[in-house]
N, C-alpha and C positions, 0 to 999 in steps of 0.2 A: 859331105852334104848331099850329093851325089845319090846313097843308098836312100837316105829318107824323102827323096822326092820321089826315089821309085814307089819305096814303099806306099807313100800316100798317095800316089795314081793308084796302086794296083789296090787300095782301099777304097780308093772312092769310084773305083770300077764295081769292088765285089759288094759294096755298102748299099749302091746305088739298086742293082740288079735285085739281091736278098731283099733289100726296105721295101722298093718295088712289087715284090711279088706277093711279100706279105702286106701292102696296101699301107701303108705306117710312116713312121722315118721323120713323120715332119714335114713332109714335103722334101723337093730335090734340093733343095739347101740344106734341110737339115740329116740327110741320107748322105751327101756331100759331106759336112764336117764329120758326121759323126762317122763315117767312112772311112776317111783319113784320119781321122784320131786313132781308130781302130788298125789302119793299117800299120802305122809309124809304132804305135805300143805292141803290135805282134812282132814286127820288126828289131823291137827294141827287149824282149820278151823272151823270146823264143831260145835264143841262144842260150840264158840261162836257165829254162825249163828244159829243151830238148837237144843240146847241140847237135847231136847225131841227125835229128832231121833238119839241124839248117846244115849242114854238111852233106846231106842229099841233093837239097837242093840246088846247094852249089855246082855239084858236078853234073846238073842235066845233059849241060852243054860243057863242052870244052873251053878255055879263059875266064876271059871275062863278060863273055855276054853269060853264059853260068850262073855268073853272082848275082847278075843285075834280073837274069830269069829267078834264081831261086828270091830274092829281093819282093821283085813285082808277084811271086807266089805266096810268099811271108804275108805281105800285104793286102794280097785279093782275101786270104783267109781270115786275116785279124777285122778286117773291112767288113766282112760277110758277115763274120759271127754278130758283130756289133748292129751291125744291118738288122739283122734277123732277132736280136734282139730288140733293136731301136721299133721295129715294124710290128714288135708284140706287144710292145709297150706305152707304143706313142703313138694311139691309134686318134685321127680325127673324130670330134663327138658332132653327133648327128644321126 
């Protein structure tokens, strides 16, 4: 349970940041969900697209702060992209 809360902080960190900058997202509620959706399915993702890079990111650090680093990185990028897309697409009219 543990990995996918990282993950969804480290989503609705990079969701927040990217939606933000592209002006979009919904507002911070909805850069927040869509953040962590985005984080917890990179999370959930990535393993079967690229192990080799979540096996990177496991060994940034040594243990287990490692996992939980490469985790909350899995997360800040699935976060972001979705961010970044949430912020192109879901733009306030006005």
């Amino acid at each position: 349970m543990m990995p996918y809360v990282v993950q969804a902080v480290g989503g609705i960190v990079g969701g927040n940041i990217l939606g933000a900058l592209t002006r979009g997202g919904g507002g911070l509620i909805g850069r927040t969900l869509i953040g962590a959706i985005g984080g917890v399915a990179a999370g959930y993702g990535l393993p079967q697209f690229a192990p080799s890079l979540q096996g990177t990111l496991d060994t940034l650090i040594a243990g287990d702060n490692g996992v939980m680093l490469g985790n909350l990185l899995t997360g800040a990028g699935g976060g972001g992209l979705l961010g970044l897309v949430g912020g192109l697409l879901l733009r306030p009219r006005g």
